[in-house]
C-alpha positions as CSV (number, residue, x, y, z in Angstrom):
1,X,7.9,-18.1,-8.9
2,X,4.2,-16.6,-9.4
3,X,4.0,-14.1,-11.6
4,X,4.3,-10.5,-10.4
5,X,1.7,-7.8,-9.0
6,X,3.9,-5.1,-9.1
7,X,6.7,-4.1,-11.9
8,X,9.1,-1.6,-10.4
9,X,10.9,0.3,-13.1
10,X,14.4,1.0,-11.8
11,X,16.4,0.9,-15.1
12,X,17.5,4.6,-15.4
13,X,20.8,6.0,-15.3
14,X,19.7,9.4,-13.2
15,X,21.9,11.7,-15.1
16,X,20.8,14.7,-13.3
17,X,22.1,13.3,-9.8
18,X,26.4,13.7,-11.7
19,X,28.2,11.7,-9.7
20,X,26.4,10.3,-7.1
21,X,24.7,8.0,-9.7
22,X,27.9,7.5,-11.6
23,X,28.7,4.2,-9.8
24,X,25.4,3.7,-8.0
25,X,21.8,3.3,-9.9
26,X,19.5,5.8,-8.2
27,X,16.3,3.9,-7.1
28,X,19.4,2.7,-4.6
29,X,21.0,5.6,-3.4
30,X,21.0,5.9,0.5
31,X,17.6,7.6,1.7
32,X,17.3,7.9,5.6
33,X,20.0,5.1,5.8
34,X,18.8,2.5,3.3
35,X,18.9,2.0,-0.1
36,X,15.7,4.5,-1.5
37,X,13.7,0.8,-2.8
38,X,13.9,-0.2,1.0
39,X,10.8,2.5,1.4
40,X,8.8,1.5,-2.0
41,X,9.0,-2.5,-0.9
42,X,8.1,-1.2,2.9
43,X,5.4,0.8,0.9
44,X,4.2,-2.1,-1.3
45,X,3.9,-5.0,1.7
46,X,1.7,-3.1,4.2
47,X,-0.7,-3.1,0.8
48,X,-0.3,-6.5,0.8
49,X,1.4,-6.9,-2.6
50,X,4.5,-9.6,-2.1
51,X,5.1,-10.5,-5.4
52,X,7.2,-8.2,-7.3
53,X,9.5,-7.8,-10.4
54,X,12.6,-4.9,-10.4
55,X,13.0,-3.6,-13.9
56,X,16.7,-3.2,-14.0
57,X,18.8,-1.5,-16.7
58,X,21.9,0.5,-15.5
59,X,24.0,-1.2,-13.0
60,X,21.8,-3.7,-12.7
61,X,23.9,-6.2,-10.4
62,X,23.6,-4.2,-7.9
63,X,19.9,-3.3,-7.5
64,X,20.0,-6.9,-7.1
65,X,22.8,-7.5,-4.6
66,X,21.3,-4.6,-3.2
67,X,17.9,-6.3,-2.3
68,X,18.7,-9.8,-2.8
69,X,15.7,-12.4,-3.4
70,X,13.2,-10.3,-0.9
71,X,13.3,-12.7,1.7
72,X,14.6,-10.5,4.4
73,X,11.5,-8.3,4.0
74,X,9.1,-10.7,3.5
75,X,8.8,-10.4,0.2
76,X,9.3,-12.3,-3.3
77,X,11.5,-10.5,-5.2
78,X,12.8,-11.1,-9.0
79,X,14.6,-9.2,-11.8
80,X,14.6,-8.8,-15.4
81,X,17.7,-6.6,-16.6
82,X,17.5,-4.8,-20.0
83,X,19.8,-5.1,-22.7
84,X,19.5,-1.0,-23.7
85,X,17.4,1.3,-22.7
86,X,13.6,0.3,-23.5
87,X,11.4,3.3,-21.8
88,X,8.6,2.9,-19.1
89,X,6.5,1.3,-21.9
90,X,9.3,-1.1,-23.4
91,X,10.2,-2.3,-20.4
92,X,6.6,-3.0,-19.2
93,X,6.2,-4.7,-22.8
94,X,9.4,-6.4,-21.8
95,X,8.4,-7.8,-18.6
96,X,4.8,-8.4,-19.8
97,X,5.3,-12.3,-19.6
98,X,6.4,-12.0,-16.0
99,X,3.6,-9.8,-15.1
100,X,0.1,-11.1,-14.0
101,X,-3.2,-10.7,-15.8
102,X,-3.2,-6.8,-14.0
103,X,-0.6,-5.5,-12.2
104,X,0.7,-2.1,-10.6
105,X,3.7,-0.1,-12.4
106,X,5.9,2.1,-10.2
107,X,8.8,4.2,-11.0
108,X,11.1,3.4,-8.7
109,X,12.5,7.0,-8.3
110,X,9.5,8.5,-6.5
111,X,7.3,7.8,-3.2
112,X,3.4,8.3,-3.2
113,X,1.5,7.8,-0.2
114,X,-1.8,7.0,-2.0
115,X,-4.3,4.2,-1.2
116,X,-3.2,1.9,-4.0
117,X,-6.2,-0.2,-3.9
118,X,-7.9,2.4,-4.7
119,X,-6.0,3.1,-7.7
120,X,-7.1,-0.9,-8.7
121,X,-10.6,0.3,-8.3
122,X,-10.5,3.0,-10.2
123,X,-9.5,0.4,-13.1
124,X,-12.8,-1.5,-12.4
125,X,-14.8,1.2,-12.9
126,X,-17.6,0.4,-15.6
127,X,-16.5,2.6,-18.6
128,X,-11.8,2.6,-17.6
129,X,-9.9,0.2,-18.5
130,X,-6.6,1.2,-16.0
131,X,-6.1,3.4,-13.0
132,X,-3.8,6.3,-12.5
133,X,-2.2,8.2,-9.5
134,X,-2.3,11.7,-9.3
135,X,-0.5,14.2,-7.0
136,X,-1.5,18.2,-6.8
137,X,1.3,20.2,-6.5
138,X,2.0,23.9,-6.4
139,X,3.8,24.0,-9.8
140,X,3.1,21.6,-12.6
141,X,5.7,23.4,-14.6
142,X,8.1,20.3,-14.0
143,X,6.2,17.8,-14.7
144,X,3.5,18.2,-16.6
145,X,-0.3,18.8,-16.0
146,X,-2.7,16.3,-15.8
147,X,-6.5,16.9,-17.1
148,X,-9.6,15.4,-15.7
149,X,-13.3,15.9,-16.3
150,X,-14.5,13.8,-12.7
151,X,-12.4,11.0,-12.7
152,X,-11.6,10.5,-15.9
153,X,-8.5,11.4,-17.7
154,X,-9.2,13.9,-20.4
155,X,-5.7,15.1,-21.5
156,X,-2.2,15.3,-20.5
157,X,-0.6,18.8,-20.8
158,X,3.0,19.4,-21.7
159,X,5.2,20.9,-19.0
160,X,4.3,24.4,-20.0
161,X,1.9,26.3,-17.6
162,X,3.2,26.9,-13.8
163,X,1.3,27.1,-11.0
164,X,-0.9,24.4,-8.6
165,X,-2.5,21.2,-10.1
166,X,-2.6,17.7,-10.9
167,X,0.5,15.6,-12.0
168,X,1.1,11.7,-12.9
169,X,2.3,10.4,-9.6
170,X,4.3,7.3,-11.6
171,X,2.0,4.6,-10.6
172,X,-0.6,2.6,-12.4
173,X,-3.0,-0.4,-12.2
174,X,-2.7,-1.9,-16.1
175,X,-3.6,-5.0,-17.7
176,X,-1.9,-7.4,-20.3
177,X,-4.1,-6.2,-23.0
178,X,-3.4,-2.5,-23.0
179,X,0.5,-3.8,-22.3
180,X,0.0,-5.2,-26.1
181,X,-1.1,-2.2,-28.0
182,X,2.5,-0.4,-26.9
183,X,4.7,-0.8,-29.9
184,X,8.4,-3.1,-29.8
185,X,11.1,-1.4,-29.0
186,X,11.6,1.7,-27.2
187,X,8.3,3.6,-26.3
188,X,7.0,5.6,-23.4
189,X,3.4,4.5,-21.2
190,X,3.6,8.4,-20.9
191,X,3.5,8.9,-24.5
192,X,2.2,5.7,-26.3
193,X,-0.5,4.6,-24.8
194,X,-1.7,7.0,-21.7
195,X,-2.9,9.9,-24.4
196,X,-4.6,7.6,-26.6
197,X,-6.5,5.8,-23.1
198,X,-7.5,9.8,-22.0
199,X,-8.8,10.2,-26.1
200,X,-10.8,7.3,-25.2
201,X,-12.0,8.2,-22.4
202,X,-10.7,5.2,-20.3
203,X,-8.2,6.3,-18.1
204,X,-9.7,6.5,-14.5
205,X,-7.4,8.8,-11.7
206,X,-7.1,8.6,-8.1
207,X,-6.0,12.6,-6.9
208,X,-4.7,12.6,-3.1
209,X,-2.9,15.0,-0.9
210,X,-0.1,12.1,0.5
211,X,3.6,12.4,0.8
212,X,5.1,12.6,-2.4
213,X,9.1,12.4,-2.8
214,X,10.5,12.2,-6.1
215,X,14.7,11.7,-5.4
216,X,15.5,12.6,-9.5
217,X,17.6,15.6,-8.2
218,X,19.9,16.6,-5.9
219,X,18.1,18.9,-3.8
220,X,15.1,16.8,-3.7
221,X,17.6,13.8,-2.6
222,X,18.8,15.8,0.1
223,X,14.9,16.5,0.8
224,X,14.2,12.8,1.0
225,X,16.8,12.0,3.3
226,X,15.1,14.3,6.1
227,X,11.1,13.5,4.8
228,X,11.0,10.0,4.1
229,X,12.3,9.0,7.5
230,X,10.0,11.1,9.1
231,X,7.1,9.8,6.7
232,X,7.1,6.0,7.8
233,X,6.7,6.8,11.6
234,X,3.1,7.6,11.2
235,X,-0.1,7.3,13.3
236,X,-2.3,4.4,13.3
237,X,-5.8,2.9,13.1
238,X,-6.6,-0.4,15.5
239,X,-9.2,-2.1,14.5
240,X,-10.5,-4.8,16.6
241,X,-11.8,-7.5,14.3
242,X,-15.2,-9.3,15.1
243,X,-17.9,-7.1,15.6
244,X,-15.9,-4.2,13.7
245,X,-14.8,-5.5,10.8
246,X,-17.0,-8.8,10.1
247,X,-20.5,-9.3,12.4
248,X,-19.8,-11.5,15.4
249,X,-21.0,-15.0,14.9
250,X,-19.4,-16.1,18.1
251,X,-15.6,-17.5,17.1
252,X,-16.1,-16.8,13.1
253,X,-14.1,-18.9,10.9
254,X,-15.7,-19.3,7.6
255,X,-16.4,-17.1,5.3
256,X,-20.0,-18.5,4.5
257,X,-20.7,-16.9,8.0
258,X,-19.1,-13.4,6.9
259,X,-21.4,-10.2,7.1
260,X,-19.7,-7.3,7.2
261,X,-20.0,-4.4,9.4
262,X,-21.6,-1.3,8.2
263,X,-19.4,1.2,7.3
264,X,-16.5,-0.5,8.0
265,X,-15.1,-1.0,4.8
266,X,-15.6,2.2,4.1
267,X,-13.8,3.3,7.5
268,X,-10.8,1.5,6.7
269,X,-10.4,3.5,3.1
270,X,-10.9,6.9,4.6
271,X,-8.1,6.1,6.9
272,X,-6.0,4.7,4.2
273,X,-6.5,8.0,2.0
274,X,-5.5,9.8,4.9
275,X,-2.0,8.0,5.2
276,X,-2.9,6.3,8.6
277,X,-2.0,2.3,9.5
278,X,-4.6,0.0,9.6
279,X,-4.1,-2.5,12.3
280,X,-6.0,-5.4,13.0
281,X,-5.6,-6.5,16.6
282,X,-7.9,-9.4,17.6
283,X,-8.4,-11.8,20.5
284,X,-9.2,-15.3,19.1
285,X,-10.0,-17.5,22.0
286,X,-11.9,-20.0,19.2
287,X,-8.6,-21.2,18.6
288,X,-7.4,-21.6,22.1
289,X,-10.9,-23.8,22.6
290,X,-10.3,-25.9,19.5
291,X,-13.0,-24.4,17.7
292,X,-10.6,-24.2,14.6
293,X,-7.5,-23.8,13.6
294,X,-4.7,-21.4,13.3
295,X,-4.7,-22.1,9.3
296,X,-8.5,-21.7,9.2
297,X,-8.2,-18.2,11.0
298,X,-5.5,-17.4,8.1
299,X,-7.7,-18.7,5.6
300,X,-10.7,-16.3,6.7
301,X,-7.9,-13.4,6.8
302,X,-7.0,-13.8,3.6
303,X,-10.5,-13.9,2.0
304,X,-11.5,-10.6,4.3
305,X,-8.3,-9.0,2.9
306,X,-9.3,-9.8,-0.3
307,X,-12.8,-8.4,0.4
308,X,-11.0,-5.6,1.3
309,X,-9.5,-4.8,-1.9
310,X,-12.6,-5.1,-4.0
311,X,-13.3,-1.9,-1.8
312,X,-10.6,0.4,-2.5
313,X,-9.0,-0.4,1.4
314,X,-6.6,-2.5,3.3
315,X,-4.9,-3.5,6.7
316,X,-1.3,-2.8,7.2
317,X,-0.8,-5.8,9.4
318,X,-2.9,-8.4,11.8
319,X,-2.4,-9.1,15.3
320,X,-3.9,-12.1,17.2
321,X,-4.0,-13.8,20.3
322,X,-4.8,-17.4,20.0
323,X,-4.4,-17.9,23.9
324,X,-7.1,-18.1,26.6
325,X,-6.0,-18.2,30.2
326,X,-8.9,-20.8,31.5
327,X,-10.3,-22.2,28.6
328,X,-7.0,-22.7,26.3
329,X,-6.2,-26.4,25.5
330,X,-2.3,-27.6,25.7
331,X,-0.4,-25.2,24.7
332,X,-3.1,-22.5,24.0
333,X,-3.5,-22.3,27.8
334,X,-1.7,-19.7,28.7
335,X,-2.4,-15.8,30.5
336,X,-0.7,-13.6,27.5
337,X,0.3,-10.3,27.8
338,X,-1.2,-10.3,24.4
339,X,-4.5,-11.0,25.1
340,X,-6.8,-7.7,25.7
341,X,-7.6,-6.3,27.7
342,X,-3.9,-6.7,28.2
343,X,-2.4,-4.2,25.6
344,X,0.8,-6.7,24.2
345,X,-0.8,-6.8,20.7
346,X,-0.9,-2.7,20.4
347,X,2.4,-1.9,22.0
348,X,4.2,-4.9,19.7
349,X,2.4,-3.1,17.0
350,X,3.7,0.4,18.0
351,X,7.3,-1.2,18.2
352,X,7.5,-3.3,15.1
353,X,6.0,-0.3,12.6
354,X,7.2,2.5,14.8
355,X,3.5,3.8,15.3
356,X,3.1,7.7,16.4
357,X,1.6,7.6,19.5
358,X,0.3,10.9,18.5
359,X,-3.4,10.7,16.8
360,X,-3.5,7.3,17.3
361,X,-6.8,5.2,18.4
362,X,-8.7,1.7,18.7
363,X,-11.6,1.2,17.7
364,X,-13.6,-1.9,19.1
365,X,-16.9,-3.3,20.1
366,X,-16.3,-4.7,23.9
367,X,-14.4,-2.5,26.9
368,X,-11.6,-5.2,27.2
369,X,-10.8,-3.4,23.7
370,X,-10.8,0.0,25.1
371,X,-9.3,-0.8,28.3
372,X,-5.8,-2.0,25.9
373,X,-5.9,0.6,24.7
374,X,-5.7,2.6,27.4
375,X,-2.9,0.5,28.8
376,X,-1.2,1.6,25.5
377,X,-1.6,4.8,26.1
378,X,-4.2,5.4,23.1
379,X,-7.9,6.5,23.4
380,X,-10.4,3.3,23.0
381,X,-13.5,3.9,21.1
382,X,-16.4,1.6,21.5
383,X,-18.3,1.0,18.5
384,X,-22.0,0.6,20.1
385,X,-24.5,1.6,17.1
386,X,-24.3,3.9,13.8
387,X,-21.7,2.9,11.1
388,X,-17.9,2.2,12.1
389,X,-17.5,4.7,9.7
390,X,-19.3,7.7,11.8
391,X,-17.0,6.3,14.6
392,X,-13.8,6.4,12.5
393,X,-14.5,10.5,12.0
394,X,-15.1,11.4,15.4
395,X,-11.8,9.5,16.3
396,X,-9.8,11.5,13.5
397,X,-11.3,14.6,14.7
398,X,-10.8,14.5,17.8
C-alpha cells in the first residue's frame, strides 16, 4: 500500500462520554446512523485524499471491523494500533514511517468543514513550514485561544479567557521533518512542537466560519446526531468543464494544451470556503469520435485536479458523457440521457451526494449547459466574458 495522506487520530478512550464509550471507541459511536468516521472519510474523499491511515489505540479491533479495508467507500484504508497511549504527537511520531513526505492530521473526534487544500497552501507559503485550521467560536474558554498576527500563528493561549475567537480546529498539513523534532514517547503536537513553530514564526492558519462538530461530550453527541446529517445534504456548484475550467481547444486532452480560465481557479476556492460541492459535469464527445480515450480524459482530470490543489481548491466529483448521438463510434453511439443539454449528469449528481436543490446553480459556457440545468430544475449561468469568478458571485448572490 502507498503511503498515507491523511493520519486520523482515533486512539482515545473518550472518558467524558461514561458509558457509551465504555465498550465502544468514540470516533465510532453512531452519528446520524453511521459510525461518526463514516462523515470524516465522506469528508476526506470529495477532497480527493484516498489514502489514509486510522491511528488506533482503545478498542482498536473495532475501528477496524468497523471500517474494514476502505473499499466500500472508495477508499484505502490502513491501521496502526498503539501499544499505550502515545499523544497526538506520539502517535504521529509513531505512524511517521507510514506517512508520506506531507500529510494532513485529523482528530478523529471532530468535523470541520474547511477547504483543506487550502490548509496545504497555507504550508507552502514562503516563510511556514505547516498549515493549521482554525475555527471562531463564541467561547474559547474550552478550548483554548489561538493567536495570529495575519496568518501567522503567534501564540496559543491556555483555556483561560471566555468569550468569541479563534481555536485549533484539530487539523494540520505537516511534514516528516517537523514529525522528527517531537520527542519519543508520549508528547503532544499541541504542546511540543505547535508553540515552538508560532515562536518561530512558521505556523501559517487557515480561519473559516464552516460546520464545526466536536462529539467529545454528551450533549454535543446528541448535537451531532441532528447537525451532521443535516450538514452533508448541502448545495452545489456545477461547473461545466471546457471553456470554464480549462480554455476550449476543441476536444482537449493533453495537458500541454491546458490554459486555464480566468478566475476559475479562484471561483472554485471561494465556493469551497463557503461549504458548497464542486461538480464537474462535462460532455466529452472527443471520446465518442475517437479523438482519445477514456484513460486519456482521466489522465488530463487528474493533472487539472492536481492543478487545482496547488491553488487552495478542489472538485467534489466529475461527471462525463462520452456518448454522441450521430457521431459516436460502436458503442459510443448512443442518445444519453446524460448528454446535455439533457440534464442526466446533474440529477445523478443530485441523487448520488444528495445535493440541495436550494442555492444551487451551473455555470457553463454554451446554452445546451444552461438548458440542463434548467431541466434539473437549477438556474444555468452562461459564462460569456469577465472572470468565472465575477460569475461565481452573482450566482451565490442571487
Amino acid at each position: 500500500m502507498a503511503q498515507s495522506e491523511v493520519l486520523l487520530l482515533a486512539g482515545g478512550f473518550g472518558t467524558r462520554l461514561g458509558e457509551l464509550t465504555k465498550e465502544t471507541p468514540k470516533p465510532i459511536l453512531s452519528v446520524g446512523g453511521v459510525p461518526f468516521l463514516e462523515h470524516l472519510l465522506w469528508n476526506l474523499k470529495r477532497h480527493g485524499l484516498k489514502r489514509i491511515l486510522i491511528s488506533t489505540g482503545y478498542l482498536a479491533e473495532k475501528v477496524e471491523q468497523a471500517l474494514g479495508d476502505g473499499s466500500r467507500f472508495g477508499l484505502e484504508l490502513d491501521y496502526l494500533a498503539e501499544d499505550q497511549p502515545l499523544g497526538t504527537g506520539g502517535a504521529t511520531k509513531f505512524a511517521a514511517s507510514r506517512l508520506a513526505e506531507e500529510f494532513f492530521v485529523l482528530n478523529a473526534d471532530t468535523l470541520y468543514d474547511c477547504n483543506l487544500w487550502e490548509v496545504y497552501q497555507a504550508a507552502k507559503l514562503p516563510w511556514a513550514k505547516a498549515g493549521i485550521a482554525m475555527r471562531r467560536v463564541d467561547d474559547v474558554s474550552r478550548y483554548g485561544e489561538v493567536i495570529c498576527d495575519g496568518q501567522r500563528v503567534t501564540k496559543f493561549a491556555e483555556k483561560s479567557r471566555s468569550g468569541q475567537g479563534y481555536i485549533n480546529a484539530g487539523i494540520y498539513n505537516l511534514n516528516q521533518e517537523l514529525v522528527a523534532r517531537l520527542p519519543e514517547g508520549k508528547c503532544s503536537l499541541e504542546s511540543n512542537l505547535f508553540p515552538d513553530l508560532a515562536s518561530e514564526g512558521v505556523l501559517a492558519a487557515v480561519p473559516s466560519d464552516g460546520f464545526f462538530i466536536d462529539i467529545g461530550l454528551p450533549e454535543t453527541l446528541a448535537e451531532a446526531n441532528q447537525s451532521v446529517p443535516q450538514w452533508r445534504k448541502k448545495k452545489c456548484a456545477f461547473f461545466d468543464r471546457d471553456g470554464i475550467l480549462n480554455v476550449n481547444t476543441h476536444h482537449t486532452h493533453r495537458w500541454e494544451d491546458f490554459q486555464p480560465v480566468p478566475g476559475a481557479f479562484e471561483a472554485v476556492k471561494l465556493l469551497n470556503s463557503l461549504g458548497y460541492l464542486v461538480i464537474v459535469v462535462t460532455n466529452q464527445a472527443g471520446i465518442a469520435k475517437g479523438k482519445f480515450t477514456e484513460e486519456q480524459y482521466h489522465q488530463f482530470m487528474d493533472r487539472l485536479a492536481l492543478e487545482m490543489r496547488e491553488h487552495g481548491a478542489h472538485w467534489d466529483a466529475a461527471y462525463f458523457c462520452p456518448y454522441h448521438p450521430t457521431e459516436g463510434i460502436g458503442e459510443y453511439l448512443l442518445d444519453s440521457e446524460d448528454r446535455k443539454p439533457k440534464p442526466g449528469m446533474i440529477l445523478k449528481a443530485m441523487r448520488d451526494w444528495e445535493i440541495d436543490p436550494s442555492g444551487s446553480f451551473l455555470i457553463g459556457d454554451a446554452i445546451t449547459d444552461i438548458q440542463a440545468a434548467e431541466a434539473a430544475g437549477i438556474p444555468g449561468y452562461l459564462f460569456t466574458e469577465g472572470t468565472v469568478l465575477d460569475l461565481a458571485k452573482k450566482a451565490i448572490s442571487a
